[in-house]
C-alpha positions in Angstrom: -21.2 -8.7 -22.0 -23.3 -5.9 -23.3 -23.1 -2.0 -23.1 -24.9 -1.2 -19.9 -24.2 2.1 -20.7 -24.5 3.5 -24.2 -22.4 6.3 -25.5 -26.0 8.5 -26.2 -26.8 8.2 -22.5 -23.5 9.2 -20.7 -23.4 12.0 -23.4 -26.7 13.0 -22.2 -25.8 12.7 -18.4 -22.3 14.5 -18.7 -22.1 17.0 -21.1 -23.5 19.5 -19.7 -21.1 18.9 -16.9 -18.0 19.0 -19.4 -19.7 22.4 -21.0 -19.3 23.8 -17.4 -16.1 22.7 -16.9 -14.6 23.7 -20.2 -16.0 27.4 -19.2 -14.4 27.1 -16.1 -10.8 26.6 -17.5 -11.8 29.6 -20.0 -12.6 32.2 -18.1 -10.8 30.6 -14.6 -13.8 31.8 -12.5 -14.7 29.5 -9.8 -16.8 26.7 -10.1 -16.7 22.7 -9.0 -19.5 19.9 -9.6 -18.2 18.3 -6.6 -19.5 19.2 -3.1 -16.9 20.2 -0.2 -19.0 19.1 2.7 -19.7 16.1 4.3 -23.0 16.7 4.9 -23.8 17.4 1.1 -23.4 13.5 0.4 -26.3 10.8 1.3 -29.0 11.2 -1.7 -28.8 9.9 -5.4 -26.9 7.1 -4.3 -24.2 9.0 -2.9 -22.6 7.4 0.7 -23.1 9.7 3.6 -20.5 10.0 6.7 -22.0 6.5 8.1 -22.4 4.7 5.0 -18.7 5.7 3.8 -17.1 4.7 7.0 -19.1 1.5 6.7 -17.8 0.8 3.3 -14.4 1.3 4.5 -14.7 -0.5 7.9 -15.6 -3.6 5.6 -12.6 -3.4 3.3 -9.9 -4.0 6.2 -8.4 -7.4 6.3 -9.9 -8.1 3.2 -8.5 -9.1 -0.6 -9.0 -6.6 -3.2 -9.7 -8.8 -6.5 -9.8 -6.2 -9.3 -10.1 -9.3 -11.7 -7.3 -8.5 -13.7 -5.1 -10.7 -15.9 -1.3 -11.9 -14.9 -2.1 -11.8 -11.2 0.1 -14.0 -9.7 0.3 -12.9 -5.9 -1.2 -11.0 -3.2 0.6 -8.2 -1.6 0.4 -5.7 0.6 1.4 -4.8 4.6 0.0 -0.6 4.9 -0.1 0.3 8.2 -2.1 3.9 8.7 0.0 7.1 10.2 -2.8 6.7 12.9 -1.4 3.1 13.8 -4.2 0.9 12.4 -2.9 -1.8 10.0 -5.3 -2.1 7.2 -4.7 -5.1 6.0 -6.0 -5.0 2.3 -4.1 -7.9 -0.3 -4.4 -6.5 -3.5 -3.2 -8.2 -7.0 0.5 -8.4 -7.6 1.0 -8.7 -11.6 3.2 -10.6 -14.2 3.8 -7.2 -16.3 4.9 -9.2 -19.4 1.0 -10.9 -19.1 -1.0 -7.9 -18.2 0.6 -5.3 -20.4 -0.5 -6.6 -24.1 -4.0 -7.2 -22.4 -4.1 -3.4 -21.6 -2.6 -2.8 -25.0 -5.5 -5.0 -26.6 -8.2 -2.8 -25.6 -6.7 0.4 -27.2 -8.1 0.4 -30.3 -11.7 0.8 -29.7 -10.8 2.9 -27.0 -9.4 5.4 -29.6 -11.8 4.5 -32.2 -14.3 5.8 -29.4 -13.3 9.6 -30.0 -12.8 12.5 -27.7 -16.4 13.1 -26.5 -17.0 9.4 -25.6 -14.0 9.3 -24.1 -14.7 12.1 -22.0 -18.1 11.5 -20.7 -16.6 7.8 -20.1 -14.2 9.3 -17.8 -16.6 12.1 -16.1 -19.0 8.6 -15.2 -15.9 7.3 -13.4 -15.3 10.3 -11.7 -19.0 10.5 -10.8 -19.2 7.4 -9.2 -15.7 8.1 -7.3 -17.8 11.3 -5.6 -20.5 9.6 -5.0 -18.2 7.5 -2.4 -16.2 10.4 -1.1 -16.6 9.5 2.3 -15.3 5.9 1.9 -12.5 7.5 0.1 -11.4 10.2 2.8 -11.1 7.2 5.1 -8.9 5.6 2.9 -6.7 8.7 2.2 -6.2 9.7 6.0 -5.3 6.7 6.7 -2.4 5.8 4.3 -1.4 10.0 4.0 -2.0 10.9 7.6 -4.3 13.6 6.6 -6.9 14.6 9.3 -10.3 13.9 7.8 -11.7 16.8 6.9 -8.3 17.7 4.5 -8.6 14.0 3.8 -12.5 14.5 2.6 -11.7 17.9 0.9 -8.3 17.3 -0.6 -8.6 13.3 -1.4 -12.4 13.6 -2.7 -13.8 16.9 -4.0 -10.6 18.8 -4.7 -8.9 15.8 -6.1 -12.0 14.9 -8.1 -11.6 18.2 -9.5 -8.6 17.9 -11.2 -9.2 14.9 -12.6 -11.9 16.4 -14.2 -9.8 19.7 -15.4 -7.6 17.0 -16.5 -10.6 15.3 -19.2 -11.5 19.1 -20.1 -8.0 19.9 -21.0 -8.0 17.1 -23.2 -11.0 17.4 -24.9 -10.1 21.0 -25.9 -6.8 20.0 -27.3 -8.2 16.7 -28.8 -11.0 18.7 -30.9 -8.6 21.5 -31.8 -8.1 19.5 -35.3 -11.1 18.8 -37.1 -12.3 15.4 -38.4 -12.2 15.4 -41.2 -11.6 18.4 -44.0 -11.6 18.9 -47.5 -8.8 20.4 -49.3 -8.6 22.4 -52.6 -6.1 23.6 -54.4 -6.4 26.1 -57.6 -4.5 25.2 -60.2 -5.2 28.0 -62.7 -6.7 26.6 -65.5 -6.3 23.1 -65.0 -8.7 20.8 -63.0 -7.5 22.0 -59.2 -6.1 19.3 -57.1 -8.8 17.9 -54.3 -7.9 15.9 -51.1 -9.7 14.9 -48.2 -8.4 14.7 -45.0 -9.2 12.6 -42.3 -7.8 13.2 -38.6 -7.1 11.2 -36.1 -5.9 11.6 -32.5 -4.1 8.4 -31.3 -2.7 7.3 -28.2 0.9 7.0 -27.5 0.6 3.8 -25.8 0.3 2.6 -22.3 0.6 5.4 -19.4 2.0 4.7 -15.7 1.3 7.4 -12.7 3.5 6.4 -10.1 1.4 7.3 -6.8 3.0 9.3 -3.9 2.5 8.7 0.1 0.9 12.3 0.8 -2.0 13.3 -2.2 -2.6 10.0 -3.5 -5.6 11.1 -5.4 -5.0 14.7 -5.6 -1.4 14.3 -7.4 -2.2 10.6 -8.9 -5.6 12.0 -11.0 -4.6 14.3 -13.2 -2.0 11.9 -14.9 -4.5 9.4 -14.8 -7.4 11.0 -16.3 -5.7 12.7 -18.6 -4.1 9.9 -20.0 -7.3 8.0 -20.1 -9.0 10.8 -21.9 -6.3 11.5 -24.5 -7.0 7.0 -25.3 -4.2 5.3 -23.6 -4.7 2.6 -21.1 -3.6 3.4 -17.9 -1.4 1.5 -15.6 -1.7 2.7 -11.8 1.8 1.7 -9.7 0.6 3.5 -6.2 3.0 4.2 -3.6 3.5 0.9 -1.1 2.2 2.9 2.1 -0.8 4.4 0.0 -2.2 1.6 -2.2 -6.2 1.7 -1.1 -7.0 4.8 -2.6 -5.6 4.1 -5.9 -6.7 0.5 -5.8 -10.4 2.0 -5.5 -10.0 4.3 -7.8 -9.0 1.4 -10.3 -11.9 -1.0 -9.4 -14.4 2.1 -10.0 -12.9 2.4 -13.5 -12.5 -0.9 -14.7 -16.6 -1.5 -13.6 -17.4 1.5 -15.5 -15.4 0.8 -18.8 -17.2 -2.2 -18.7 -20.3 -0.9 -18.4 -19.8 1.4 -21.1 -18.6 -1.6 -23.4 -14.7 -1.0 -22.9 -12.1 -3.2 -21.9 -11.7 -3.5 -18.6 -7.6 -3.9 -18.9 -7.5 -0.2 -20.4 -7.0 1.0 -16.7 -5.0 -1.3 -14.2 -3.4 -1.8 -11.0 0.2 -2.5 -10.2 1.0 -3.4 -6.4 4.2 -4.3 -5.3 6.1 -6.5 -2.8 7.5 -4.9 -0.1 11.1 -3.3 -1.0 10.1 -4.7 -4.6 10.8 -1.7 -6.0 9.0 -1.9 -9.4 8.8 1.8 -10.4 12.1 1.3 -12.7 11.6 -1.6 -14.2 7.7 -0.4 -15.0 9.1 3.1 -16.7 11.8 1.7 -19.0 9.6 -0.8 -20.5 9.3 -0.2 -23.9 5.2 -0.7 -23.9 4.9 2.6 -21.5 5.1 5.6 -23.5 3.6 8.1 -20.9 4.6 8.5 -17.1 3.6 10.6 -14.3 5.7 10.7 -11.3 4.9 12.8 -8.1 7.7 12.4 -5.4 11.5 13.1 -4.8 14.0 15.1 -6.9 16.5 12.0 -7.1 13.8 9.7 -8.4 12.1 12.1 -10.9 15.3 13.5 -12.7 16.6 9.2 -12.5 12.9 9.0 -14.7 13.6 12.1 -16.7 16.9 10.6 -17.6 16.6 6.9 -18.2 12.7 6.5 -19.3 14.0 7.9 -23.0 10.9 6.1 -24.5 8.6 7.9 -22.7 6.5 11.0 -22.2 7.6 12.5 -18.7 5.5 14.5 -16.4 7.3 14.8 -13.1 6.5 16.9 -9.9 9.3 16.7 -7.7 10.9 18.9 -4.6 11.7 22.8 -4.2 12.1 25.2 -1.7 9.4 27.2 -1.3 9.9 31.0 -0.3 8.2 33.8 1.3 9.6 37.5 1.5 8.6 39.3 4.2 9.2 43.4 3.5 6.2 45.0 5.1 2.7 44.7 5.4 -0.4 46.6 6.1 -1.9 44.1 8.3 0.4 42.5 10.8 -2.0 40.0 12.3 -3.5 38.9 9.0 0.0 38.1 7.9 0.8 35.7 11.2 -2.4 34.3 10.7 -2.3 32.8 7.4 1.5 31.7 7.7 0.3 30.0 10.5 -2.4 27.9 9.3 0.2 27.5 6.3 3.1 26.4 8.5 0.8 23.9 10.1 -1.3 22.4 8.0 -0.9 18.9 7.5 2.1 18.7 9.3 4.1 21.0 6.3 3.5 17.5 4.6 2.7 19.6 1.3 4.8 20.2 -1.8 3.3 23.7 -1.5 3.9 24.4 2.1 6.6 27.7 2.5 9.8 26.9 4.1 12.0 29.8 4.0 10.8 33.0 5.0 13.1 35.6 4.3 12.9 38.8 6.6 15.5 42.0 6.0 17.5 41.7 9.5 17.0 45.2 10.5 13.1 44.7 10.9 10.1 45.4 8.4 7.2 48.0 8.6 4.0 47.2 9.8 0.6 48.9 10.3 1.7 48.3 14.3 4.7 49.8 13.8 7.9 48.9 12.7 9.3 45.1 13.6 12.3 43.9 14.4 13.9 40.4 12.7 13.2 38.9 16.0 10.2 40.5 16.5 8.6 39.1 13.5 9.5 35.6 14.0 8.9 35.4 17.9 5.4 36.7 16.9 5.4 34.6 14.4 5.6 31.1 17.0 3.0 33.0 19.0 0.7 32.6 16.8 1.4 29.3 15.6 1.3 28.2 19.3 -1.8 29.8 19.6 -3.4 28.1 16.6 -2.2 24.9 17.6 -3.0 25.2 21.9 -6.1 23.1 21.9 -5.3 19.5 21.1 -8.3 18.7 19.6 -7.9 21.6 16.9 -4.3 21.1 16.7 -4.9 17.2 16.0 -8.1 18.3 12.6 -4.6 20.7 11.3 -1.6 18.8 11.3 -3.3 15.3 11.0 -0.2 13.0 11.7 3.8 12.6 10.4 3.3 10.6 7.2 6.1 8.2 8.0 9.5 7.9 10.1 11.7 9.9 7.4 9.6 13.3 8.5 10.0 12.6 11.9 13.5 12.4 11.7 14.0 15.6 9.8 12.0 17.5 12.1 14.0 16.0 15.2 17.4 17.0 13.5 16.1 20.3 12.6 16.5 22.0 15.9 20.2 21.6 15.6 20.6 23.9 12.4 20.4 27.0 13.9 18.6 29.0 16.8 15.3 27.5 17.8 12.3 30.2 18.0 9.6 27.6 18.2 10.2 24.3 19.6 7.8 21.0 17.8 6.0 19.6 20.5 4.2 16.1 20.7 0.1 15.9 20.5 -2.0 13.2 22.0 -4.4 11.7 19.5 -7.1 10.4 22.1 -8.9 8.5 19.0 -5.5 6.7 17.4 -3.2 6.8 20.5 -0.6 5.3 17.8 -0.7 8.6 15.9 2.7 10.3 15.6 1.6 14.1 15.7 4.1 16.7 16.1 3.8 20.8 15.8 5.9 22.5 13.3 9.4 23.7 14.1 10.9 27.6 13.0 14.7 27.6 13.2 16.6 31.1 12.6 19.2 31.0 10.4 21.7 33.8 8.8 21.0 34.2 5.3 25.2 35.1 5.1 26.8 32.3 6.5 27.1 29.4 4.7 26.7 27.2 7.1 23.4 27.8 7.2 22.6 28.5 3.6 23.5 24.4 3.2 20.4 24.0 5.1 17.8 27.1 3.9 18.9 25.9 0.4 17.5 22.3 0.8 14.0 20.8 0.8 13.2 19.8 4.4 9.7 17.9 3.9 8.0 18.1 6.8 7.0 20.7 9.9 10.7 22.4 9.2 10.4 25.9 8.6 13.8 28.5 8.4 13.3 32.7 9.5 16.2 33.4 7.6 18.0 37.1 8.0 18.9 38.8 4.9 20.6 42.2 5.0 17.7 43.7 3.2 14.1 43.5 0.6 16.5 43.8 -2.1 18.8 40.9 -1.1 16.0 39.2 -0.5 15.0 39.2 -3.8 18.2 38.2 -5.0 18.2 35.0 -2.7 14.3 34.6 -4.1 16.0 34.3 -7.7 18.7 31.8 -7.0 16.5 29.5 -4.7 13.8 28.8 -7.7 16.4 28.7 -10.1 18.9 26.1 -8.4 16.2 24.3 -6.2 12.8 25.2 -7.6 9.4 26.5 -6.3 6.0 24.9 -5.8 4.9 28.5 -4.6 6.5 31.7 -4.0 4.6 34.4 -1.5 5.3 37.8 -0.6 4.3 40.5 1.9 4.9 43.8 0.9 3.1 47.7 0.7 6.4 49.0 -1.6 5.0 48.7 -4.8 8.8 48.5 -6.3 9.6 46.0 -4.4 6.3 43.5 -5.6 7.3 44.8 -9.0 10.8 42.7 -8.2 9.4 40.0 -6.5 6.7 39.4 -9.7 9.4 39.9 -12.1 11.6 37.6 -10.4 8.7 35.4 -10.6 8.1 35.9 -14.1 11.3 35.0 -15.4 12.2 31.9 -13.1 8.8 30.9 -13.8 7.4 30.4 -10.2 3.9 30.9 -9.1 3.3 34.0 -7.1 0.7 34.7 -4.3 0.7 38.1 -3.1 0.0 39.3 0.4 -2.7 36.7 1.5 -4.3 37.6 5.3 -7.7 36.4 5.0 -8.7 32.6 4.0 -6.7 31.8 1.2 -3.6 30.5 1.7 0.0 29.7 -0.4 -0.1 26.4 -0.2 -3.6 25.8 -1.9 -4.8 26.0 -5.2 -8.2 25.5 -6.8 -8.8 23.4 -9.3 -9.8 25.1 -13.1 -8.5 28.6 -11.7 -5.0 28.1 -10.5 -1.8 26.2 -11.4 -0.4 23.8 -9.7 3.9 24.1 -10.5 4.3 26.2 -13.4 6.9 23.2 -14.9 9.2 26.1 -15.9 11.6 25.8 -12.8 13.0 22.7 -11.4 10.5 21.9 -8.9 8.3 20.5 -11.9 8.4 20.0 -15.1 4.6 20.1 -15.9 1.8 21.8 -14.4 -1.2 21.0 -13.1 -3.4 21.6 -15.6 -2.7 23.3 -18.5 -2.7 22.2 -22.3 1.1 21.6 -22.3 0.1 18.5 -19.6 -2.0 16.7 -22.1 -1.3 18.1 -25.4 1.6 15.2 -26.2 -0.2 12.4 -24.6 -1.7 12.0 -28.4 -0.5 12.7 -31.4 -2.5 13.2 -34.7 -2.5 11.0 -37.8 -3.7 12.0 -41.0 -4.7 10.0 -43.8 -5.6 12.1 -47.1 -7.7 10.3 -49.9 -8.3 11.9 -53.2 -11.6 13.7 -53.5 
């Protein structure tokens, strides 16, 4: 069919759009084209709350047909945390059918160039926030999330970095000129004259391997910066979070169609249940780029056996917080409250370990003992969480039966200071919600360093005694560099001892928030400001975004022709 839309008109609709966001990542003020409210959606053919719950009502029980080649089954079996089964079949593939279709499209997708590309990819995006509402249902109900995180995190926020994602690119893509001509002086002969042409080509077919908990959020940067950069995209989404991505693929495929693109340059790839696909997908020799979100064992199996591929993995670490001293005790309790509880501590970013000098730390209250600290601590968690209904829009509900386990065997690691209780969820009596857990533990037996020094994904939180700020440190040091760090947060008013926590920091390559009482908290970060990982420790081997993420997804070819 025709180009509905021409390469002139989405360059007219989205540059300006890409100008913003290619300031943003400059100067990393903050900025986003994408609305965090609910109540901001409903005009310009955006769906409000009713219309987006509509849309979603409508796709339960029914078969998503993305149209693409080598389909030769229907899977799928998601049941939501919240105890609905969804119900959605979507296309199983032949891999050995539909990869060459995806690989046939590439060409004109790179003969495009970096701007179409880009405002190609900002259209999908814009037509993904325009049915933000219909997506946050479909988050929170594979993830768990409670809607409003589902709606910020699944739609705007994720939305976000897909778009820091296509800005990345496009800087790194244009870095090389077109084309230039060369001249050398040869004294006095007749100097030697080339000119240059420069391409930036794909490296072939990408896969982002979806996880359970930020389907969007973790799945679109890999995508979009992939799709950007010219390669095809193959979407393998996590077997209890399918819907999300699934959308997110049908939105693409209508709009590179649209545009006059193969439709095959971005597809879907559902599996049966216990199919397992993920290895077979990321040592096949047509995938050359993969982004994996998800457990340590899987990621360093990818880093290891996909050899013919670009890897961009985010895996597990232990994430720290060293409490010294503060100058505002109650701002301190607050925010690690809201970020022991939010979402459950389903979060790669969400602090475990909280490391607190045994003899007590200073305070603008006075000083506070070890035990102090943490029985305050569960005070105010327990206060956050004491009304249902607010406890119920925080933790959402448990993501599936491995967290719930790990919380229950959590009290028996050491001395509980706040028990988990269970919540009612009076709208999805099915939903399995559960309040965080703080165990002590003795940062000098070893006994309980076997647990403080392992990821425990979930509501699982460890005060853990150290014999002082300095020791602290020390522990700081060895947790990101055996285990890793999402996030790193301290409390202190020593200035020597920030100075050690930052250098620490520095040189395990961890990313550092310092002292946070008001409405910021550790375990978020803001798209075209912060990083996500740092991808210098082993928690990550990439971050999210920076030019390092995108900068080998192409490679540029040069053909020289004599002048």
């Amino acid at each position: 069919m025709a180009a509905e839309l021409t390469a002139h008109e989405l360059i007219a609709k989205h540059r300006p759009t890409l100008d913003q966001a290619l300031e943003a990542i400059r100067t990393r003020a903050y900025w986003s084209p994408h609305p965090e409210h609910p109540k901001a959606y409903g005009e310009n053919g955006s769906l409000d709350m009713a219309a987006g719950k509509s849309a979603f009502d409508a796709l339960l029980g029914t078969r998503l047909d993305l149209g693409q080649p080598g389909t030769d089954d229907w899977v799928g079996g998601e049941v939501s945390p919240y105890g609905i089964e969804l119900g959605v079949e979507y296309p199983h593939a032949d891999v050995d059918v539909l990869l060459p279709a995806m690989k046939a499209g590439q060409k004109a997708w790179r003969d495009a160039g970096a701007e179409a590309r880009a405002v190609v990819c900002l259209e999908i995006l814009k037509r993904i926030s325009d049915r933000t509402h219909e997506f946050a249902h479909a988050v929170m109900h594979t993830s768990g999330q409670a809607f409003m995180m589902a709606f910020q995190a699944g739609g705007p926020h994720a939305q976000d970095r897909g778009l820091e994602a296509v800005a990345y690119a496009y800087v790194e893509q244009v870095r090389t000129p077109d084309t230039a001509e060369w001249t050398k002086p040869q004294g006095k002969r007749d100097p030697l004259a080339l000119t240059k042409q420069f391409t930036p080509v794909p490296r072939g077919i990408a896969l982002v391997i979806g996880c359970n908990t930020f389907p969007t959020w973790n799945g679109y940067p890999g995508l979009f910066a992939s799709l950007a950069t010219g390669n095809a995209v193959l979407v393998k989404p996590h077997p209890r979070a399918v819907l999300p991505l699934a959308l997110t693929v049908r939105v693409a495929r209508q709009v590179l169609t649209e545009a006059g693109f193969d439709p095959n340059l971005v597809a879907l790839a559902a599996e049966r249940p216990g199919e397992g696909i993920a290895k077979t997908l990321a040592t096949r020799p047509e995938i050359r780029i993969i982004d994996y979100t998800g457990s340590t064992s899987f990621g360093d199996w990818l880093e290891a056996n996909a050899r013919q591929a670009q890897v961009y993995t985010e895996k597990a670490g232990v994430n720290t917080v060293l409490v010294d001293s503060t100058s505002n005790y109650k701002g301190m309790l607050s925010n690690l409250a809201f970020s022991l509880s939010l979402y459950s501590g389903q979060m790669c970013t969400t602090p475990q370990n909280l490391l607190i000098p045994r003899d007590g730390i200073r305070t603008d209250e006075g000083p506070k003992t070890f035990d102090e600290v943490v029985a305050d601590l569960a005070r105010s968690v327990d206060g956050l969480l004491g009304d249902d209904a607010r406890a119920n829009a925080l933790l959402g509900a448990i993501v599936n039966p491995d967290v719930k386990a790990r919380l229950e065997a959590a009290a028996g690691l050491g001395e509980v200071a706040l028990a988990s209780r269970e919540i009612a969820n009076p709208e999805f009596p099915d939903a399995v919600v559960r309040t965080p857990v703080i165990v002590k533990l003795d940062g000098a037996k070893p006994d309980d360093e076997a647990a403080y020094m392992s990821e425990c994904f979930g509501p699982v939180s460890f005060a853990v005694a150290v014999d002082s700020s300095a020791d602290a440190v020390e522990l700081l040091r060895r947790t990101i560099r055996e285990k890793g760090a999402m996030t790193v947060g301290a409390y202190t008013s020593d200035e020597e001892v920030e100075q050690a926590v930052q250098e620490v920091c520095l040189e395990e390559a961890a990313q550092l928030s310092l002292n946070l009482t008001g409405g910021v908290y550790v375990n978020q970060t803001a798209a075209f400001s912060d990083f996500h990982g740092s991808g210098g420790n082993p928690a990550a081997n990439a971050a999210l975004t920076d030019g390092a993420f995108v900068a080998n997804r192409f490679r540029v070819v040069e053909v020289r022709r004599e002048a």
